[in-house]
C-alpha positions in Angstrom: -13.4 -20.6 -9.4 -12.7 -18.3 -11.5 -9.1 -17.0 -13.1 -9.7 -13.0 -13.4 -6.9 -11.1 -14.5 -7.0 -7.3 -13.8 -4.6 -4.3 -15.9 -3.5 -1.7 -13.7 -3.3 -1.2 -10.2 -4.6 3.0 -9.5 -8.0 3.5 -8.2 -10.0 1.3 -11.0 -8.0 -1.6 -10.5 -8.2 -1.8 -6.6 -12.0 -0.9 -6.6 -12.7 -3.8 -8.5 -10.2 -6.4 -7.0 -11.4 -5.0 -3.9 -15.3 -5.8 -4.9 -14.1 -9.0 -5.9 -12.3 -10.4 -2.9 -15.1 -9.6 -0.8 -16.9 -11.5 -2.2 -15.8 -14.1 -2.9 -13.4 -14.2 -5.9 -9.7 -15.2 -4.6 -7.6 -16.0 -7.6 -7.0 -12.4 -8.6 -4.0 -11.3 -9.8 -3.1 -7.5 -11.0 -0.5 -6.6 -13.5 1.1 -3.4 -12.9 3.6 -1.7 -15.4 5.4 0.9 -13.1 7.0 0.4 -10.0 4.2 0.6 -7.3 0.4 0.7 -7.9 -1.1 3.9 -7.8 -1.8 4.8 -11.4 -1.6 8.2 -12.4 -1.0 9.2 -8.9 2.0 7.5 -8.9 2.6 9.2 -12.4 2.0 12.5 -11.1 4.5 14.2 -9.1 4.9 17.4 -10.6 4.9 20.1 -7.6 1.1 21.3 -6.6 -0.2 17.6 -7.8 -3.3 17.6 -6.4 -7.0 16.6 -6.6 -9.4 19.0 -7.5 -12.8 16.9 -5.9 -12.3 17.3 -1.9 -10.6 14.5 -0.4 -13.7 13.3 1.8 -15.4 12.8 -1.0 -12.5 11.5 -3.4 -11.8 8.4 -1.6 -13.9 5.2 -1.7 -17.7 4.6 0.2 -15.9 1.6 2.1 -12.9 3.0 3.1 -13.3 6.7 4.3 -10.4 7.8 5.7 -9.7 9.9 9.1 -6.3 11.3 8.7 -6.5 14.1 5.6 -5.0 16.7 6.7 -6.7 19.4 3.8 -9.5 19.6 2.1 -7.8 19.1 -1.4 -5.1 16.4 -0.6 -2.1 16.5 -2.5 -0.5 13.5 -5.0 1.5 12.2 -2.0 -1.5 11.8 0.8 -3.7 10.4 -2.4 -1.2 8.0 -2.8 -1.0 7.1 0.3 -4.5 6.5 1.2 -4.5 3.7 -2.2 -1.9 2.2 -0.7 -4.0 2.1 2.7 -6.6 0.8 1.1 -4.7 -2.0 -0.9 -3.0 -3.1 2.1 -5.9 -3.6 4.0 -8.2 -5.4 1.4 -5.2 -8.1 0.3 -5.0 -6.1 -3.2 -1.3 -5.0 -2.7 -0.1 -8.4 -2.4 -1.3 -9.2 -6.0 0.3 -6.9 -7.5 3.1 -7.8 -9.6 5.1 -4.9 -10.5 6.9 -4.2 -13.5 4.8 -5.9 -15.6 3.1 -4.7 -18.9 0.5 -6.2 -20.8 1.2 -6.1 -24.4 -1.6 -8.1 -25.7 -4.3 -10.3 -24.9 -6.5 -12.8 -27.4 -9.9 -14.5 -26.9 -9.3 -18.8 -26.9 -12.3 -19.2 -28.1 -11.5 -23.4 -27.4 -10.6 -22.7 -24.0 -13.1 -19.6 -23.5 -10.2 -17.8 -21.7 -7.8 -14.6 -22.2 -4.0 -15.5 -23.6 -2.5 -12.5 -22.0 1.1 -11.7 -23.5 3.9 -9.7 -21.7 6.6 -7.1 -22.9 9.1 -10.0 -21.7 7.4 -12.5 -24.1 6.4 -14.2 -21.0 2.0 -15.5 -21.3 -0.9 -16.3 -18.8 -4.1 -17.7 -19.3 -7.2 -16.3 -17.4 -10.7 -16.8 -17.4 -12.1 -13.2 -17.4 -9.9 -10.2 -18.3 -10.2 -6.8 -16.3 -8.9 -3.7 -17.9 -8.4 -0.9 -15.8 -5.9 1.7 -17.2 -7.7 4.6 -17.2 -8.6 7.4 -20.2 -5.6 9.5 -18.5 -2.6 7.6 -18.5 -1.1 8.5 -21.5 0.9 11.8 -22.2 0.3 14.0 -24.9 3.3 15.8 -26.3 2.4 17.7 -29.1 4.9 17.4 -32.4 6.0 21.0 -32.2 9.1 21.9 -35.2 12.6 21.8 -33.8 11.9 20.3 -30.5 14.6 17.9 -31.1 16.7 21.1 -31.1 15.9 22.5 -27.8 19.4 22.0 -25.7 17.6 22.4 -22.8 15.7 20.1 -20.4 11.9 18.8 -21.3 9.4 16.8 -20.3 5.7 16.1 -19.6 4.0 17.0 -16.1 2.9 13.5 -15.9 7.0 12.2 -16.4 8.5 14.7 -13.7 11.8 14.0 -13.4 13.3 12.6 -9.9 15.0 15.7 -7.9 14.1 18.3 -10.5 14.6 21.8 -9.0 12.6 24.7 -10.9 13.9 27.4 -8.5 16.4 30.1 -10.8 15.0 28.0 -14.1 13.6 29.8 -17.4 10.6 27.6 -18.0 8.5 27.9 -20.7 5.0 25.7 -19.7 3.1 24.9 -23.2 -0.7 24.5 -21.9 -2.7 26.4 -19.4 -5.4 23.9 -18.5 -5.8 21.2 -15.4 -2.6 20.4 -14.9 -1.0 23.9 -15.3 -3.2 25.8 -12.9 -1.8 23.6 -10.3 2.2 23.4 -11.6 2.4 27.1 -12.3 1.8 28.2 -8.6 4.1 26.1 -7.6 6.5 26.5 -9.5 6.8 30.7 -10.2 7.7 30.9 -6.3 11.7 30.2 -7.0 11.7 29.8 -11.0 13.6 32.8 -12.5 11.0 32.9 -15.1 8.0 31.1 -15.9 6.2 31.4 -19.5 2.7 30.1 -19.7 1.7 29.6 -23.4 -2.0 29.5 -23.5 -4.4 28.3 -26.6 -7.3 29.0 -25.2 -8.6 30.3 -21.6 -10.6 28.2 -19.0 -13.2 28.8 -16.9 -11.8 28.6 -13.0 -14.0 28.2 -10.1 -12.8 29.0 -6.7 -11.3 26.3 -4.7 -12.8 26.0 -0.7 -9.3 24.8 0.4 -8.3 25.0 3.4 -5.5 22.8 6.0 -7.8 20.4 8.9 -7.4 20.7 12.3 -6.0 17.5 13.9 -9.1 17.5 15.8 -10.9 17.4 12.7 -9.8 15.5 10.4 -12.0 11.9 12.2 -15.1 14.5 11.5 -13.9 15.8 7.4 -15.7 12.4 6.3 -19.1 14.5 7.5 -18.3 16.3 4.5 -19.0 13.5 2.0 -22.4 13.9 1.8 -22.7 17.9 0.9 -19.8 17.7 -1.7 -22.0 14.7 -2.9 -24.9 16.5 -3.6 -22.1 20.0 -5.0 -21.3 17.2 -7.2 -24.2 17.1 -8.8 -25.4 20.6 -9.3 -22.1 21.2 -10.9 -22.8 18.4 -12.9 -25.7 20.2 -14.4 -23.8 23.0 -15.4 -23.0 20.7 -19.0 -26.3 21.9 -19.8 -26.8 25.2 -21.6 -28.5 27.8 -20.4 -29.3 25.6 -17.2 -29.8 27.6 -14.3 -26.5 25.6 -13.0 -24.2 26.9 -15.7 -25.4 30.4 -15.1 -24.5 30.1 -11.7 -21.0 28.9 -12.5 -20.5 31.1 -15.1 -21.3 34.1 -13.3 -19.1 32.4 -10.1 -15.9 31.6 -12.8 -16.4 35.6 -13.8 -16.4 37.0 -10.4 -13.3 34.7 -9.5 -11.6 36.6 -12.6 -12.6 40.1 -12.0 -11.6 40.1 -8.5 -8.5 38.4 -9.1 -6.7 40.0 -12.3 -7.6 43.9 -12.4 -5.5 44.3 -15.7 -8.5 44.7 -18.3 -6.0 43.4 -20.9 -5.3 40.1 -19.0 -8.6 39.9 -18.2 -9.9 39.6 -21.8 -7.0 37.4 -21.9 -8.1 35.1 -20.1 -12.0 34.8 -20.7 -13.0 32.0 -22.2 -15.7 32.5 -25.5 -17.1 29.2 -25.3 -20.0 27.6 -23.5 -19.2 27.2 -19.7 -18.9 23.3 -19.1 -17.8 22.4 -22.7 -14.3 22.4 -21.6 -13.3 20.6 -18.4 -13.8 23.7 -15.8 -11.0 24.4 -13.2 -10.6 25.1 -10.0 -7.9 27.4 -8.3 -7.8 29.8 -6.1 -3.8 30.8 -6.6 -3.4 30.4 -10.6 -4.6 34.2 -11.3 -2.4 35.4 -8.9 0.5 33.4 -10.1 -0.2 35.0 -13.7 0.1 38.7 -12.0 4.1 37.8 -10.5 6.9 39.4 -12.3 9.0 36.6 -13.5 5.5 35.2 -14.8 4.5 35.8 -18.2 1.1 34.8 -20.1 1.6 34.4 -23.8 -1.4 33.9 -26.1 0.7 33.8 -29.5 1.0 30.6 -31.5 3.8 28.4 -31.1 6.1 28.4 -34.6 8.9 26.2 -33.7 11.3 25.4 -30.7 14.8 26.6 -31.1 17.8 25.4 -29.4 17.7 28.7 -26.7 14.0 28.7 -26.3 10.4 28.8 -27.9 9.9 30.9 -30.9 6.6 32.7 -31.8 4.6 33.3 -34.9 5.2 37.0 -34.3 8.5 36.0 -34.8 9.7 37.0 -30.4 12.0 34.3 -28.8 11.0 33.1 -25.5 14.5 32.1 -23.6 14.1 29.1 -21.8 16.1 26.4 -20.4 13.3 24.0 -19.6 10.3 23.2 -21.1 7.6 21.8 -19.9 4.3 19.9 -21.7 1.4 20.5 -19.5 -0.7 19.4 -22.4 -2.7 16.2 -21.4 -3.2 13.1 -22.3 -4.3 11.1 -25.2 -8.0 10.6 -23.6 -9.1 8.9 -27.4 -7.2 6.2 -27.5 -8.4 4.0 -24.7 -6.4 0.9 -23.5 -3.1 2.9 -25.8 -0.4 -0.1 -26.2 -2.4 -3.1 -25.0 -4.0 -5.2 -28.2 -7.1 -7.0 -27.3 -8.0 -9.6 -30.1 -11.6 -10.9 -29.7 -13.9 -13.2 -31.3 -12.9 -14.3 -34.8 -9.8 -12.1 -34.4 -11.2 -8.6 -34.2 -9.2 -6.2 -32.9 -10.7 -3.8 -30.5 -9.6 -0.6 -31.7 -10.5 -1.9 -35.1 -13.9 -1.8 -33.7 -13.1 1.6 -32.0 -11.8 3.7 -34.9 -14.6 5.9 -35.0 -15.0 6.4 -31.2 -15.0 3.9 -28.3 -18.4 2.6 -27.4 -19.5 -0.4 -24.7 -22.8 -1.3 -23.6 -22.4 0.5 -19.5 -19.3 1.7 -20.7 -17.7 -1.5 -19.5 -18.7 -4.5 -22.1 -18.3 -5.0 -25.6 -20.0 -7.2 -28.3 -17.4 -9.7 -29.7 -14.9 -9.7 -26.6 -16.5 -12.6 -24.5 -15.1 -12.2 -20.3 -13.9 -8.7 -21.0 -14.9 -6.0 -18.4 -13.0 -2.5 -19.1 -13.3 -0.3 -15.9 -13.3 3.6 -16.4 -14.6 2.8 -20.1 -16.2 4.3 -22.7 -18.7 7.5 -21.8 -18.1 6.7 -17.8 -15.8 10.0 -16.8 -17.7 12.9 -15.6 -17.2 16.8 -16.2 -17.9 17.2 -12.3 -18.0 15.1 -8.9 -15.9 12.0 -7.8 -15.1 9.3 -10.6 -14.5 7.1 -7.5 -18.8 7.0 -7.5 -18.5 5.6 -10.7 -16.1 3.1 -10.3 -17.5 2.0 -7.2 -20.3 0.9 -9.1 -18.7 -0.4 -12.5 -16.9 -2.5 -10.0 -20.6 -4.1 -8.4 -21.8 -4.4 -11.5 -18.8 -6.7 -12.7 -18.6 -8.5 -9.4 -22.5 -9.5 -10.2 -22.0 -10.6 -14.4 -18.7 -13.3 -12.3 -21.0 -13.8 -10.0 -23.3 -15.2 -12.4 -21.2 -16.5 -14.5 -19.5 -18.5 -11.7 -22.7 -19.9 -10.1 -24.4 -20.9 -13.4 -21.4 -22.6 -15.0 -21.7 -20.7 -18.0 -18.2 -20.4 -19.6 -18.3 -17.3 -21.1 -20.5 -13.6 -21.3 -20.9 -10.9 -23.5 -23.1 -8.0 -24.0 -26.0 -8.6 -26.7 -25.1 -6.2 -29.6 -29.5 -4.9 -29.7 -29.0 -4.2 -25.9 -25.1 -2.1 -26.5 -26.7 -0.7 -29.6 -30.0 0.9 -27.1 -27.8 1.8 -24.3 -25.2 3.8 -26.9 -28.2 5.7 -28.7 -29.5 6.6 -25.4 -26.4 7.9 -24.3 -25.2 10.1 -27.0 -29.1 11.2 -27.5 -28.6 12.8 -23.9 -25.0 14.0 -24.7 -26.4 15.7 -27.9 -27.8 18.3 -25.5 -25.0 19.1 -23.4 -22.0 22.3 -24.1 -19.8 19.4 -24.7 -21.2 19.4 -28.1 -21.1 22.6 -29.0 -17.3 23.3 -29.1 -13.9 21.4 -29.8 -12.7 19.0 -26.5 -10.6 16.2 -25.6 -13.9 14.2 -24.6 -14.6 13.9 -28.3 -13.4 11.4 -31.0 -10.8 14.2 -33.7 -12.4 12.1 -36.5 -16.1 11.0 -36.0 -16.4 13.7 -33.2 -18.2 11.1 -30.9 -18.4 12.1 -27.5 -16.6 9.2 -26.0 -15.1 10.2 -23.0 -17.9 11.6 -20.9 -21.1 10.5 -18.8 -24.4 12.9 -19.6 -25.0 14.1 -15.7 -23.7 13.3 -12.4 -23.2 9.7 -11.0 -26.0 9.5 -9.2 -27.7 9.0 -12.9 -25.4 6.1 -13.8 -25.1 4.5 -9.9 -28.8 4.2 -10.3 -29.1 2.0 -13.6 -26.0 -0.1 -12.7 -28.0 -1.4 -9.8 -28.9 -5.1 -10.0 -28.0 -6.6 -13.5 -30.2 -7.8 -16.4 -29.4 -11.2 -17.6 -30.9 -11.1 -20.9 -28.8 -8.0 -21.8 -26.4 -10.2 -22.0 -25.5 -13.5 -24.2 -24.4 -16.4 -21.4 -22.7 -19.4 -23.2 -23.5 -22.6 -21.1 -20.7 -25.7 -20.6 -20.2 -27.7 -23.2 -22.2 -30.7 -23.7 -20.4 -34.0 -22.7 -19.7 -36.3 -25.8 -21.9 -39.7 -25.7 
């Protein structure tokens, strides 16, 4: 049986542990760095957290679940649910908490994973799991004189415990996912709330609504039309689609009817391809722009002073908070973890110019190393839980194979990674992703690296079943004599 070691314990990790243990595979363990599993919706507790895929259809295949009570769940009933589902499916109880993987090398001797811990503390495991996510780690950008601000500031994703906004001066720097959902929220009892944009987003309305108790059993009949929304938005990445027309011409209706200022409006249109940017939904962020004490700011960012932020057209913005809503660092996948393969290769040696993995999950040179949520696996629209649903299958079936033919070790051929990363970025070539500046993109080689070309329904279909010979299987060794 085999030892599998798994990083991270949000929806990735339980996914595949979950796949795992039903089948078969019972010495599992999960390391966890925070305090509970969850992931980023653990991380995530800034006020409005919320999903913007509808709960019925952002929670997994095998384990619907009958108690949402909206549409759009927020952080906490997310949260909740992974728990559920962890509980249930003997995942929880391998969790160790407070545990952070610092490093991992290939034995090539032993063909197994020498996993390393902050504390200095090691464990040896036959197949190594990553599942950390591409949005786990906070951006904060290195603005001039921010370690001069005397007042309070922090990233959305590092909320601190029992912070009030009500009677505050914030000044939020970033107007994208995260803000569209904190802003709301947070201009109800703020004094005053300054949202520095850089650029504008598109913003689809948001069918939210609260369920009936009588309901909610019945919201999981919703799964399979928000399936199928999925992946017509999906084809809105593709220009001058009949899709991206549609939502473009639904983002500009949501904006005329909302903001009747003509000079917020132009504010607030985007110039750029619809889909090349991650497009937003919200049906309360436009209003929340239109308040009193809320204030949309479009000028650049000089410097942060001691009292406040400080424009390049030289106005002071008072504020006693600041807060980042800026993102996360969605290039650097598995940030703080070194993985040393074959021959000692480092994997983001191997990924300086842009991640890449044959099915987004294996990688040439790393023998027994399956990254969930990987490379070119996130989608611009529709449930990632899809996705991982099926990355998890597809690893289940390489251990599977691995287990039953006694091979000691697996890796993807480098002709077969090669043929399935030219396919993918030939598709991506042709999307709006590539025809402005994102966070799905590599800064230097400008790689798209991030991002799937289409809805999942493309990539559950040729994850099904799995090709041996894409794959180089290295047998027992041959007893001496």
């Amino acid at each position: 049986m085999a030892r599998i070691g798994i990083i991270g314990s949000g929806f990735a990790g339980v996914a595949v542990a979950t796949e795992l243990l039903r089948n078969g595979h019972r010495d599992i363990r999960l390391w966890e760095r925070g305090d509970d599993l969850g992931g980023v919706w653990r991380d995530n507790t800034y006020p409005g957290a919320a999903c913007d895929v509808p709960s019925p259809f952002y929670s997994f295949s095998f384990a619907p679940w009958r108690g949402w009570s909206r549409r759009y769940a927020g952080q906490r009933e997310i949260l909740r649910y992974l728990r559920a589902v962890a509980e249930r499916e003997g995942v929880a109880e391998r969790v160790r908490l407070r545990t952070t993987v610092e490093s991992a090398t290939w034995d090539a001797d032993a063909a197994a994973w020498l996993v390393e811990f902050d504390d200095g503390a090691t464990e040896t495991v036959d197949i190594l799991i990553t599942a950390v996510g591409q949005l786990s780690t906070p951006v904060i950008p290195d603005l001039d004189g921010a370690a001069d601000f005397a007042g309070r500031s922090f990233h959305t994703a590092r909320w601190p415990e029992g912070f009030d906004p009500a009677g505050r001066e914030i000044a939020v720097i970033g107007s994208a996912a995260t803000a569209v959902q904190l802003v709301p929220a947070i201009a109800e009892t703020a004094a005053r709330v300054h949202v520095l944009q850089r650029s504008p987003n598109y913003i689809w309305w948001k069918p939210d609504g609260g369920y009936a108790p009588w309901y909610r059993p019945w919201s999981r009949l919703e799964r399979p039309f928000f399936r199928w929304l999925g992946e017509q938005f999906s084809r809105a990445i593709e220009e001058g689609s009949i899709a991206a027309k549609i939502s473009r011409g639904v983002t500009q209706w949501q904006l005329k009817r909302q903001v009747k200022d003509a000079a917020l409006r132009r504010a607030l249109t985007p110039e750029y391809p619809i889909g090349c940017k991650r497009i937003l939904f919200s049906n309360d962020f436009y209003p929340a722009l239109q308040r009193p004490n809320v204030e949309l700011v479009t000028e650049r960012i000089e410097r942060l002073e001691p009292d406040g932020v400080r424009l390049a057209d030289g106005r002071l913005l008072r504020a006693d908070t600041v807060v980042y809503a800026t993102g996360f660092a969605a290039q650097s996948f598995l940030h703080g973890i070194r993985i040393t393969g074959s021959g000692g290769e480092d994997l983001h040696d191997r990924w300086s110019d842009g991640a890449r993995a044959h099915r987004g999950m294996y990688v040439p040179g790393f023998p027994n190393l399956v990254v969930m949520y990987g490379p070119n696996t996130n989608l611009g629209g529709s449930s990632i839980l899809l996705m991982l649903e099926a990355q998890a299958a597809h690893a289940r079936r390489v251990v599977d194979r691995l287990v039953a033919t006694g091979a000691r070790s697996v890796q993807p051929t480098v002709v077969a990674e090669a043929r399935w990363d030219a396919e993918v970025q030939g598709a991506l070539a042709s999307t709006a992703w590539s025809s402005c500046g994102n966070w799905y993109r590599h800064p230097v080689s400008q790689r798209i690296t991030s991002n799937w070309p289409g809805g999942p329904t493309s990539y559950v279909r040729v994850m099904r079943g799995l090709d041996p010979a894409e794959f180089a299987w290295n047998g027992p060794p041959v007893p001496a004599g």
